[in-house]
BASE-509061 format. One record per residue: residue in three letters; y, z, x negated of N, C-alpha, C in turn. Coordinates in steps of 0.05 Angstrom, whole numbers, padded with zeros to 5 digits, always signed. Example, Ala and Ser with C-alpha at 12.3 -4.5 7.8 and 13.67 -1.06 7.14 Angstrom:
BEGIN
ALA-00114+00156-00264-00090+00156-00246-00066+00156-00264/SER-00045+00142-00257-00021+00143-00273+00001+00157-00258/
***
This chain:
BEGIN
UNK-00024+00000-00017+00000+00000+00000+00025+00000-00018/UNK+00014+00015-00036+00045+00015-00060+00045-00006-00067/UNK+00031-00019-00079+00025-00055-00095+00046-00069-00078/UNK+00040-00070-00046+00052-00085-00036+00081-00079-00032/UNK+00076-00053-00028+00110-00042-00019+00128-00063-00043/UNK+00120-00051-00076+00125-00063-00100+00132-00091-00091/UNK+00104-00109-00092+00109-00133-00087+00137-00147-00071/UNK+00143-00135-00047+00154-00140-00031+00184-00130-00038/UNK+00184-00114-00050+00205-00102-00055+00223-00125-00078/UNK+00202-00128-00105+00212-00151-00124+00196-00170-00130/UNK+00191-00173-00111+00182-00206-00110+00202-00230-00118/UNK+00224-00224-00110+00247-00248-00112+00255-00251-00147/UNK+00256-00215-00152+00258-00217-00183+00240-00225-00195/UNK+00214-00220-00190+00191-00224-00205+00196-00256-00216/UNK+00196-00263-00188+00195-00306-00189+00213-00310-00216/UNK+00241-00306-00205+00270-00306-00218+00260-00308-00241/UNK+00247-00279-00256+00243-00276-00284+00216-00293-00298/UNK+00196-00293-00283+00181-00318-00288+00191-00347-00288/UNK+00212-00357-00274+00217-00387-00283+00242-00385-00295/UNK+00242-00368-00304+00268-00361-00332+00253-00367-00346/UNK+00223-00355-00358+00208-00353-00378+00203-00387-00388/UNK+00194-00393-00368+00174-00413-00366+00195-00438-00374/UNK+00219-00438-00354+00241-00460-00364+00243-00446-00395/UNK+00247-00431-00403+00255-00428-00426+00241-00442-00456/UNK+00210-00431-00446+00183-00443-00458+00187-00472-00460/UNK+00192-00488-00436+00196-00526-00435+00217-00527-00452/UNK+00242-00514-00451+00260-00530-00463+00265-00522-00493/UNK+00241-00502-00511+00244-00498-00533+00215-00510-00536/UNK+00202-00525-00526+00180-00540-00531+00183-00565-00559/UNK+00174-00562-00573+00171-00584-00606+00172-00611-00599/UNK+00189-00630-00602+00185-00662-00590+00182-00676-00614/UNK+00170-00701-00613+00173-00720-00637+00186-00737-00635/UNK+00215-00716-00642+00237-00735-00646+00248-00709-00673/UNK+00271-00721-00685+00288-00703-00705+00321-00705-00701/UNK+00332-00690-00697+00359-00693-00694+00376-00686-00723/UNK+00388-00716-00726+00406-00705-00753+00430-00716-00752/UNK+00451-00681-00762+00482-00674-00754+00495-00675-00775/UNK+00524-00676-00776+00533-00659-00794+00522-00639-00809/UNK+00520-00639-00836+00503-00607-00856+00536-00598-00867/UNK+00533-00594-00887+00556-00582-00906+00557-00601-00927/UNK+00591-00589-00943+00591-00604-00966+00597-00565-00989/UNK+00583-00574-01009+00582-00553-01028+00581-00556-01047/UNK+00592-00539-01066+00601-00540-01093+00575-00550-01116/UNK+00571-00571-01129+00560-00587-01139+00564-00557-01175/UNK+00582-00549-01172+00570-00539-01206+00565-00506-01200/UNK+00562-00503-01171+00552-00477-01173+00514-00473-01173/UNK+00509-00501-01175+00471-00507-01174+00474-00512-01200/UNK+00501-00523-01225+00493-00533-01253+00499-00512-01269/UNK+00483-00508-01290+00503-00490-01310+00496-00511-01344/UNK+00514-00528-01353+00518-00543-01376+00523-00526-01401/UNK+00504-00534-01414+00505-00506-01452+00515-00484-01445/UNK+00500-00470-01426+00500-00450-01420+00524-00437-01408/UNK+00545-00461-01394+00572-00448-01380+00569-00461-01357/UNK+00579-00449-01343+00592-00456-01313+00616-00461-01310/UNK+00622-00481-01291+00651-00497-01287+00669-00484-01278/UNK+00693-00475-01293+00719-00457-01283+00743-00469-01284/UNK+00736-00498-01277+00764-00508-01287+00770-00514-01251/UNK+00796-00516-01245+00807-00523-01213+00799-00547-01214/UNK+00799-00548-01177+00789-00573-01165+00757-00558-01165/UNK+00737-00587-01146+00709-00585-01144+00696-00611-01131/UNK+00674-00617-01146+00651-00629-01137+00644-00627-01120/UNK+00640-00630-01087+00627-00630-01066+00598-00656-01066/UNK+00577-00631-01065+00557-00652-01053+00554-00644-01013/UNK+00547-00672-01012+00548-00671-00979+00517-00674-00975/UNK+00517-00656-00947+00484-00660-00941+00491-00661-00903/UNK+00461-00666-00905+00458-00673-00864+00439-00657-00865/UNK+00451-00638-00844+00420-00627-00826+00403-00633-00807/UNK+00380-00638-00814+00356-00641-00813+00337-00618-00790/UNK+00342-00617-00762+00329-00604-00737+00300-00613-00725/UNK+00283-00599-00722+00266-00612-00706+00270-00613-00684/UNK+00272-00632-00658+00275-00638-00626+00272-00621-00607/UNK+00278-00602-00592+00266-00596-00572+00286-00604-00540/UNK+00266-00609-00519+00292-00612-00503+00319-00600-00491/UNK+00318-00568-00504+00351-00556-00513+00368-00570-00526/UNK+00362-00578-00551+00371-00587-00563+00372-00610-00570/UNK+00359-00629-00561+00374-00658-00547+00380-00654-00535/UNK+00381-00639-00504+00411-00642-00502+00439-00629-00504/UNK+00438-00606-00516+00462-00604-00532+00475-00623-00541/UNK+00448-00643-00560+00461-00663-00583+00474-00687-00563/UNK+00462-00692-00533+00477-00719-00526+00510-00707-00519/UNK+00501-00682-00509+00525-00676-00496+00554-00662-00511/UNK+00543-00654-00538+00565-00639-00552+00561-00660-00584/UNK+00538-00675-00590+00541-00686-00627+00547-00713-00621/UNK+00570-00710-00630+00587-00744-00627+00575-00755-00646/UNK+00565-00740-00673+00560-00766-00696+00525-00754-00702/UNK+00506-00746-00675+00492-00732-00677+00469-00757-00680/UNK+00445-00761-00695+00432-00786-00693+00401-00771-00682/UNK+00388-00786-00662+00360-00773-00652+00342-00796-00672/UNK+00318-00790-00678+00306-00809-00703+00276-00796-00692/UNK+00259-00816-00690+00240-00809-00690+00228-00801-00712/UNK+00200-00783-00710+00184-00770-00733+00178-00784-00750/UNK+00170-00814-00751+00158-00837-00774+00186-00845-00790/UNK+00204-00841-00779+00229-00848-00781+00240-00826-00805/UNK+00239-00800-00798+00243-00784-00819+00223-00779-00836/UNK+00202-00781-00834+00178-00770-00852+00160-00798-00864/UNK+00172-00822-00859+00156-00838-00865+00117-00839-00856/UNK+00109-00826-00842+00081-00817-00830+00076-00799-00850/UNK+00086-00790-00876+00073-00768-00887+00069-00742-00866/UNK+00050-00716-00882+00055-00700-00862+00075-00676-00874/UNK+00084-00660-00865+00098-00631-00866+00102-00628-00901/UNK+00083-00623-00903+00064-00617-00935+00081-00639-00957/UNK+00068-00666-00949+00077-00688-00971+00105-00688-00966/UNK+00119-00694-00937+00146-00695-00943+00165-00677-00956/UNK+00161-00657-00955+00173-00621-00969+00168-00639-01003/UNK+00137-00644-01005+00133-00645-01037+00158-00687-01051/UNK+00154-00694-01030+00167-00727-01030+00193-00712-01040/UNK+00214-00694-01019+00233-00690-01028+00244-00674-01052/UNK+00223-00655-01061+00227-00636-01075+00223-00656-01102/UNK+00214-00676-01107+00205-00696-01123+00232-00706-01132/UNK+00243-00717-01106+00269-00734-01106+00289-00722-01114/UNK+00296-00703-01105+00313-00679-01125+00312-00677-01148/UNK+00292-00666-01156+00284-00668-01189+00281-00691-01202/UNK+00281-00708-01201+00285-00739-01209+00324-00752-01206/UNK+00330-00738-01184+00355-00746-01183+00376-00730-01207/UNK+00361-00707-01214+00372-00692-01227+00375-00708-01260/UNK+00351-00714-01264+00347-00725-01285+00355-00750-01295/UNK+00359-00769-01271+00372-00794-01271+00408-00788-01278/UNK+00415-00761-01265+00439-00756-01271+00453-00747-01295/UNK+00423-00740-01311+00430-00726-01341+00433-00742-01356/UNK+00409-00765-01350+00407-00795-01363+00442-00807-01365/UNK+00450-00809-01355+00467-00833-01346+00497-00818-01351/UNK+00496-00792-01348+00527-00768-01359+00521-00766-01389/UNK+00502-00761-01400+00498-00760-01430+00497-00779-01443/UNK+00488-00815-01431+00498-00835-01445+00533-00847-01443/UNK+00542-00833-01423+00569-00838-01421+00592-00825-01437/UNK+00573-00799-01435+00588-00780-01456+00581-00780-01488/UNK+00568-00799-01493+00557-00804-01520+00544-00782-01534/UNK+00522-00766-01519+00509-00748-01528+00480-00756-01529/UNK+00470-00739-01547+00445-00748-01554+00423-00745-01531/UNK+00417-00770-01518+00390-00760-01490+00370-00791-01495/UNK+00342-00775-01486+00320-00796-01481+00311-00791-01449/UNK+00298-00816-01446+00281-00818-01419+00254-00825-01428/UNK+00234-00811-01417+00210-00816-01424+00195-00819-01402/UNK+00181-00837-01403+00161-00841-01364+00141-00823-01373/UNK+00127-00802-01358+00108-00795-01352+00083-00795-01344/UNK+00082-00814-01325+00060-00830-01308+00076-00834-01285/UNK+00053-00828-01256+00055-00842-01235+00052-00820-01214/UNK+00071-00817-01201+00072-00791-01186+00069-00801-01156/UNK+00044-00784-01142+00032-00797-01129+00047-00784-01102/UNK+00057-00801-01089+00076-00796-01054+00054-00783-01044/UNK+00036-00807-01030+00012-00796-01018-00009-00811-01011/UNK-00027-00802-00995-00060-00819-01007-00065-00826-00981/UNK-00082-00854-00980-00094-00860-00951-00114-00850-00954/UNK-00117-00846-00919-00141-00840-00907-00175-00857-00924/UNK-00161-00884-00921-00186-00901-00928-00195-00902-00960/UNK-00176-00882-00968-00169-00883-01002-00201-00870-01008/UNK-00206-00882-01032-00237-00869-01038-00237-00834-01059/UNK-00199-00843-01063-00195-00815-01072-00168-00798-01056/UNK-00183-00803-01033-00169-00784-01012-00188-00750-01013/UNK-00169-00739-01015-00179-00706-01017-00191-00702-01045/UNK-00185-00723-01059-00191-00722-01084-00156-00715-01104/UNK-00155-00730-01096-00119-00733-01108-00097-00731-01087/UNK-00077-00715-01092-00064-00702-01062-00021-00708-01071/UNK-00009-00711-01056+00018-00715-01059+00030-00690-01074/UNK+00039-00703-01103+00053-00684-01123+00042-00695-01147/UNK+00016-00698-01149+00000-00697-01178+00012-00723-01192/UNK+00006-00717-01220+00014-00747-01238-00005-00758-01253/UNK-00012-00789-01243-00025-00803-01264-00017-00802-01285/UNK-00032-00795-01310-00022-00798-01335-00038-00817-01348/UNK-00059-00831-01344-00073-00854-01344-00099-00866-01327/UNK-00107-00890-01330-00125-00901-01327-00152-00916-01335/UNK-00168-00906-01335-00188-00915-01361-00182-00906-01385/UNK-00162-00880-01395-00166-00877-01423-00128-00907-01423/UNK-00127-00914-01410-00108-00937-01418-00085-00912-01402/UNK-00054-00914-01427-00028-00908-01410-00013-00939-01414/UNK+00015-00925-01391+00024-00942-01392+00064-00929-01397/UNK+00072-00958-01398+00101-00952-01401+00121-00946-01371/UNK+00108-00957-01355+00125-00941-01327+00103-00949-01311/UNK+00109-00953-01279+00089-00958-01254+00087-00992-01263/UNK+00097-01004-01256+00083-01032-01266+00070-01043-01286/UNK+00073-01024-01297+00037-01039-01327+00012-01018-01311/UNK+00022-01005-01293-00007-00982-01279-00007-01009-01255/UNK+00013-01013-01236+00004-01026-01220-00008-01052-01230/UNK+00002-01069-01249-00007-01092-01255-00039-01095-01276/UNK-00039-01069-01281-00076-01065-01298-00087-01059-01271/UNK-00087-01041-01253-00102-01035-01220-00106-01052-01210/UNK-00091-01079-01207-00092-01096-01181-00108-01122-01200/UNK-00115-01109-01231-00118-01139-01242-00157-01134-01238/UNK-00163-01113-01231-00189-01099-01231-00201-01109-01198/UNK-00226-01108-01209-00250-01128-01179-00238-01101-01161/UNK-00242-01101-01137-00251-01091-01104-00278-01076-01116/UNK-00273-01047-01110-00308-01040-01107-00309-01026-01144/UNK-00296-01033-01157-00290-01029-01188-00288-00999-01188/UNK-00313-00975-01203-00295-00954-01213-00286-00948-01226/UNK-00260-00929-01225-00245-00928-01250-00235-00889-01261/UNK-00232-00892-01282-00227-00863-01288-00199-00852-01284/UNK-00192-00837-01269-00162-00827-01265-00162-00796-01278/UNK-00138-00802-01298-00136-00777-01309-00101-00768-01297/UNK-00097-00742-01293-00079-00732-01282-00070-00706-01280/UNK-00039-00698-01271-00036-00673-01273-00037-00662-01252/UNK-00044-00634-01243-00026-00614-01220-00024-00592-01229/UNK+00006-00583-01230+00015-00557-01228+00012-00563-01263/UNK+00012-00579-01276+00012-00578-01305-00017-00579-01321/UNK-00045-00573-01307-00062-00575-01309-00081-00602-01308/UNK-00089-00620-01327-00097-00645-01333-00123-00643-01319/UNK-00132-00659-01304-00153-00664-01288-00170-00692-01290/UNK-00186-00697-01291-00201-00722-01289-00221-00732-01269/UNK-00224-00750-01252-00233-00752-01230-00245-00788-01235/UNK-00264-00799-01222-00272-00823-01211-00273-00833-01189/UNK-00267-00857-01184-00275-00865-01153-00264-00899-01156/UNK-00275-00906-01132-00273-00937-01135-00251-00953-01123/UNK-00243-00971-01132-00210-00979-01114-00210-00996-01091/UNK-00202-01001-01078-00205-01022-01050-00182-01035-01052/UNK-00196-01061-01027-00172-01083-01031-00155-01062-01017/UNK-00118-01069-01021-00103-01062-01012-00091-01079-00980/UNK-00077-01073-00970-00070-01091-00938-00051-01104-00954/UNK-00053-01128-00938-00034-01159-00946-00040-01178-00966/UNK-00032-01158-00992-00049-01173-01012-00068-01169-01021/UNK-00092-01153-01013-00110-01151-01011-00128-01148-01044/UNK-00108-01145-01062-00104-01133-01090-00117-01101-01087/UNK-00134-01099-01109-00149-01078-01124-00125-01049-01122/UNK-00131-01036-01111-00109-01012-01119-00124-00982-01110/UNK-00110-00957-01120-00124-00936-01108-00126-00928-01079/UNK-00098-00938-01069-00100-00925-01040-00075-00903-01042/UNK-00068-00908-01057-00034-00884-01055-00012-00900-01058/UNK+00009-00889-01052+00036-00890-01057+00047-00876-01077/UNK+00065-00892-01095+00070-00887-01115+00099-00889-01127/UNK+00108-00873-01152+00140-00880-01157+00140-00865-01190/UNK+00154-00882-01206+00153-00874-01227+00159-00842-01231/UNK+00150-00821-01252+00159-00799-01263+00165-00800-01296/UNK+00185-00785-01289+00193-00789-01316+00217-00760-01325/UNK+00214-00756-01349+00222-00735-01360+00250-00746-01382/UNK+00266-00731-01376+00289-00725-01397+00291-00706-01419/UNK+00296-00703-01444+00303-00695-01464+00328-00694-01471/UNK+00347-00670-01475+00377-00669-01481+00372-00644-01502/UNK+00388-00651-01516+00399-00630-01535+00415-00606-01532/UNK+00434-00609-01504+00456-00598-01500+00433-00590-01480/UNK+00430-00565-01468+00423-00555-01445+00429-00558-01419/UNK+00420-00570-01398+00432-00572-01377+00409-00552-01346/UNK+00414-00539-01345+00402-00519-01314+00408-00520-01296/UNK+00393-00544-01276+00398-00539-01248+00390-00516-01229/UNK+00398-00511-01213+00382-00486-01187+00376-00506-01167/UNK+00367-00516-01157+00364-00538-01137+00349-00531-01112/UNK+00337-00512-01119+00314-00501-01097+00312-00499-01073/UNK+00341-00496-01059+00355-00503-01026+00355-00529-01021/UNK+00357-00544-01043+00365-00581-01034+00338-00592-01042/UNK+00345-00619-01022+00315-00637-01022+00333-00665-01026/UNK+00312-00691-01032+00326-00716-01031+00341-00726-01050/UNK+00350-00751-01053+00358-00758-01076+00394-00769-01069/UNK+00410-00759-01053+00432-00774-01050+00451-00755-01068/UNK+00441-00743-01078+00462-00725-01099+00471-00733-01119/UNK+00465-00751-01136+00458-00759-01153+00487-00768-01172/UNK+00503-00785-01146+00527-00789-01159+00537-00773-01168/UNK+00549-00751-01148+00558-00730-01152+00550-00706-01177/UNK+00524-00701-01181+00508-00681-01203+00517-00704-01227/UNK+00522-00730-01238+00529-00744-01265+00559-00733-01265/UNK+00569-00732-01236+00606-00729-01246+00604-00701-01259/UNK+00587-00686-01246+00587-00657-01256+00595-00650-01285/UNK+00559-00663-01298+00544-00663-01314+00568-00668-01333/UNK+00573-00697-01332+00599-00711-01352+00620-00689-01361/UNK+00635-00686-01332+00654-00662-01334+00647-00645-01357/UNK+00631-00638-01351+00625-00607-01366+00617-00618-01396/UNK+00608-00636-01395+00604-00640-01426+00626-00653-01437/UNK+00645-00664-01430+00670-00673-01447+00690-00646-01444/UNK+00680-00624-01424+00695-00604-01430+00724-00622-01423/UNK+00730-00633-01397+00754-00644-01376+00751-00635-01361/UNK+00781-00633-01341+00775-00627-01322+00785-00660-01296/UNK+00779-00688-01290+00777-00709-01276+00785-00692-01253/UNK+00779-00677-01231+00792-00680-01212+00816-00673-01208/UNK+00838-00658-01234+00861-00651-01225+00865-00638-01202/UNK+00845-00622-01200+00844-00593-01185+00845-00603-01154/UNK+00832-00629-01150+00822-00626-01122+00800-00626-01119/UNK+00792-00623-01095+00763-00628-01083+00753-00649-01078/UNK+00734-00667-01094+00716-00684-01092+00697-00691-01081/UNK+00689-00701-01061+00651-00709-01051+00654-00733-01059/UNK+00627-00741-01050+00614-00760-01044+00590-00767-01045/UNK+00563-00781-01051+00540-00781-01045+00539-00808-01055/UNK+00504-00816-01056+00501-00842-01065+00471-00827-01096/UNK+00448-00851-01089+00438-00846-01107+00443-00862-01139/UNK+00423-00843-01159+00436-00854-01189+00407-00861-01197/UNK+00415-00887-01211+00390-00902-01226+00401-00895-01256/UNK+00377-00894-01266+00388-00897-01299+00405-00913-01312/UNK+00405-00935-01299+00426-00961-01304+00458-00949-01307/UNK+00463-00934-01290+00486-00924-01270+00487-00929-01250/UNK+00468-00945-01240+00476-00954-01211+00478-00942-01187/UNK+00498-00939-01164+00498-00918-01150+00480-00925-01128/UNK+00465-00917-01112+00445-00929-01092+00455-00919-01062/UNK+00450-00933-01043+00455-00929-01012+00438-00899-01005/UNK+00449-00885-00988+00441-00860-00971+00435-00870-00937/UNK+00426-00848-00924+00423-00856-00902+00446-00825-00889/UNK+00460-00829-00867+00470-00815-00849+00504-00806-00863/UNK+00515-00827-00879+00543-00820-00889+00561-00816-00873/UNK+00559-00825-00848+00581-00820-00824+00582-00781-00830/UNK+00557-00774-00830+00549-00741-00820+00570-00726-00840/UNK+00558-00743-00867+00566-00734-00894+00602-00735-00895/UNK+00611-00755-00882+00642-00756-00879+00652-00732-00860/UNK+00640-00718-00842+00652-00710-00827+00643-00681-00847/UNK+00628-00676-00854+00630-00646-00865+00645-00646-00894/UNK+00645-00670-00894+00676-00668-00929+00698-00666-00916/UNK+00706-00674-00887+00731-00670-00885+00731-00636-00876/UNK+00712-00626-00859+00714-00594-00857+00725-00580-00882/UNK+00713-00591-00905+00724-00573-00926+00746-00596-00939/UNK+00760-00607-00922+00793-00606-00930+00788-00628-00968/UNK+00768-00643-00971+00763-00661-00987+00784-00680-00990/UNK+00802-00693-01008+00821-00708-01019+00811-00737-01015/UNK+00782-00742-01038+00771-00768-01039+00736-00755-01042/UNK+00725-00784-01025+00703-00787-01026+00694-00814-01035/UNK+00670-00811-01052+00666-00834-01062+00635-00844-01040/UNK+00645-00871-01039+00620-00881-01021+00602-00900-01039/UNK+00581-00909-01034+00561-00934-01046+00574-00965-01024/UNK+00577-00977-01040+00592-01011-01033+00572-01024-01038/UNK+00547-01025-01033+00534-01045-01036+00519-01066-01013/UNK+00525-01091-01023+00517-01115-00997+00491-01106-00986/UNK+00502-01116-00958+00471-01110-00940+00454-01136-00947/UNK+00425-01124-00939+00405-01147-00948+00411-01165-00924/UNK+00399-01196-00929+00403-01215-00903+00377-01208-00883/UNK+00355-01184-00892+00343-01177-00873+00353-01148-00842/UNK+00371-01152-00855+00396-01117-00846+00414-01133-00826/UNK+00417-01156-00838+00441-01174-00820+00426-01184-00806/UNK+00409-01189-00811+00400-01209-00783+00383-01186-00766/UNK+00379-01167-00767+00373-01152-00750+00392-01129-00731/UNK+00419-01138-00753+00439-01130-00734+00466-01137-00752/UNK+00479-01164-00736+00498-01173-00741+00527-01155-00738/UNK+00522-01135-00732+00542-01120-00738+00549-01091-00752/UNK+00530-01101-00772+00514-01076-00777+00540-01073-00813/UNK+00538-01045-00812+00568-01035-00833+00547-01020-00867/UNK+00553-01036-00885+00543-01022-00910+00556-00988-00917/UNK+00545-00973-00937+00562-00947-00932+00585-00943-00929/UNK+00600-00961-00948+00621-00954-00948+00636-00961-00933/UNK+00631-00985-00921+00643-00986-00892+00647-00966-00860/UNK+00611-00962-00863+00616-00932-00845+00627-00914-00852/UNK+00632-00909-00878+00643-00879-00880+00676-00884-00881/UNK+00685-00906-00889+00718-00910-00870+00725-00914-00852/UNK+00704-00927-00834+00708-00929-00807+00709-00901-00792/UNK+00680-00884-00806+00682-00848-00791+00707-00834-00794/UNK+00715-00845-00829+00739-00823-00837+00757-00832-00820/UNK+00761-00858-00807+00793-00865-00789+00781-00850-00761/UNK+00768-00854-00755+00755-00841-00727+00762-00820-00718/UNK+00762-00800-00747+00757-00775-00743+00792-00752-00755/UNK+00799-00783-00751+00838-00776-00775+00831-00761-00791/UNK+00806-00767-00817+00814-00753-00837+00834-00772-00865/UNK+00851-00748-00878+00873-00758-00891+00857-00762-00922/UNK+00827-00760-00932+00817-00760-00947+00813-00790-00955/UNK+00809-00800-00978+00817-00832-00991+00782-00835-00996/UNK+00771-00854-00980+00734-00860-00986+00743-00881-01004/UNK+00736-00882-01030+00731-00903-01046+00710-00921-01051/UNK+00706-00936-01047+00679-00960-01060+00673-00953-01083/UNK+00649-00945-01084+00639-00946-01110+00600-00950-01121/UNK+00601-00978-01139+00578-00988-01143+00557-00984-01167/UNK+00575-00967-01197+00562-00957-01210+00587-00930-01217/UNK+00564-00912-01237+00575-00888-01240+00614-00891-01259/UNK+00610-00916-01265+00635-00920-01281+00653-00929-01257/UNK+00653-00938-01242+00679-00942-01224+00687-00915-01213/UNK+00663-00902-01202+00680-00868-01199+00697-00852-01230/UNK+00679-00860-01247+00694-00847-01268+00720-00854-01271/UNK+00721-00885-01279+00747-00896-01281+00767-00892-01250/UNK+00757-00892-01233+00776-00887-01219+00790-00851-01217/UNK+00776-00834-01224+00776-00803-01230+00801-00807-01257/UNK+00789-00813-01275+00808-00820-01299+00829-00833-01305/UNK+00833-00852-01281+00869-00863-01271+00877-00841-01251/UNK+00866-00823-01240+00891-00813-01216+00897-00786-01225/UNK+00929-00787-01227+00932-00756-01231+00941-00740-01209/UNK+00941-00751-01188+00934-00726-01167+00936-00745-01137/UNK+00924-00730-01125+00919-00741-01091+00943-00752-01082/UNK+00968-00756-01090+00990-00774-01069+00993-00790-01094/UNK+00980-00803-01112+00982-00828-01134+00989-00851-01114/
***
């Protein structure tokens, strides 16, 4: 009789607070989609410390980043209804089909490589003594159909084949693919620093139907400097830093101070060449340089492929989107074009201050 009295009594609450629950449950439900916003822009020499100092001179390095959400339907729609420069991307889209695991280890890769491409290319500028040495073949990640799947896992490094090294990924890819279908071969390799040796046989690959292991692959390679350089990197993933960590790097070893005490971003990856490479999501990256009140940003100017154009004739290279965002958005910050690490320099090294 009590049960019911109860019942009857909060019944209405009961409901109430059960499809509170329940809506709550749907709309923090995991979707396979990824939403990516605006991140921050942050101080580029508080991750460096160069022969053992840290940068105290005015002005700063901003590196810009995007954050990176997983979907739920809260939060799409938040994002339609409140992220003007908010992009929804599907899962293959951000992760390339790797899973959780490989993509964390893909980025954590790309960082540390970006790092090193940046030491490369500031210490030949600055005329200091640096080498690049390839390492082997640092493996993205393995197919399913791979005969050394669960054999060899995303992170590890080829350091040869058969007893044969090589000088980067193309004398590995071009000895693999020159080998029969069905061929076994000896893979020697690292993880965690520990040299391993393994066998198994190669399969044709899809398309060209060429001898290969069954992974994805990208050169590794190690730097040597004389002068000490220590990144902290451990919060950041990806390789669009890159421009920005050489301005650093340089800075600090010519012991200048180039920005004339403003605040700098920009983004764009670094090849050893100098060359600055395209990013993905610079609109995001413009809008959180202007939060922190940024002077000039340097963008990547490089031509779109005619496979980019013809899939969308109106389609804007970086540096075009990120002037078009900065007018969008009235920021008073100057986005410059820039295609290798010497046009930012030289342009840093003519301006003596933001109203030039």
């Amino acid at each position: 009789m009590k049960n019911n009295l109860f019942w009857i009594r909060y019944k209405r609450s009961i409901l109430v607070a059960f499809g509170v629950c329940v809506l709550t449950f749907v709309m923090l439900l995991p979707l396979p989609y990824y939403i990516e916003s605006p991140g921050t822009a942050e101080s580029v020499g508080d991750h460096l410390v160069v022969n053992h100092k840290k940068d105290n001179k005015n002005g700063d390095f901003l590196l810009t980043t995007v954050y990176v959400q997983k979907a739920s339907p809260l939060t799409l729609l938040y994002s339609k209804l409140f992220g003007k420069y908010d992009e929804i991307l599907n899962e293959n889209e951000v992760t390339g089909g790797s899973s959780n695991q490989e993509y964390d280890v893909l980025q954590r890769y790309y960082m540390t490589d970006s790092i090193n491409q940046a030491k490369f290319v500031a210490f030949k500028a600055a005329h200091k003594k640096v080498s690049l040495e390839f390492q082997g073949v640092y493996v993205m990640s393995v197919l399913e159909k791979s005969n050394f799947d669960h054999v060899l896992k995303s992170g590890d490094v080829i350091t040869s084949i058969d007893n044969k090294k090589f000088a980067s990924e193309k004398g590995f890819i071009s000895y693999v693919s020159s080998q029969k279908n069905g061929q076994k071969v000896w893979v020697e390799f690292k993880r965690k620093g520990i040299s391993k040796m393994v066998t198994g046989k190669l399969i044709p690959l899809d398309k060209t139907k060429k001898s290969g292991l069954g992974i994805t692959l990208i050169n590794k390679t190690d730097v040597e400097t004389e002068i000490p350089v220590k990144a902290n990197v451990a919060s950041l993933g990806g390789p669009s830093g890159g421009l920005m960590f050489t301005l650093q790097i340089y800075a600090q070893l010519m012991d200048v101070n180039i920005r004339h005490g403003q605040k700098i971003a920009g983004t764009g990856t670094m090849s050893s060449n100098g060359e600055v490479g395209d990013i993905g999501g610079i609109d995001k990256k413009i809008v959180a340089a202007d939060k922190e009140n940024v002077s000039i940003f340097f963008a990547p100017n490089n031509e779109l492929s005619s496979a980019e154009l013809k899939s969308d004739l109106n389609a804007l290279n970086n540096y075009q989107l990120a002037k078009k965002t900065a007018e969008q958005i009235g920021s008073n910050m100057k986005v410059i074009p820039v295609k290798k690490f010497s046009d930012a320099l030289n342009y840093l090294e003519n301006v003596k201050n933001s109203s030039h």
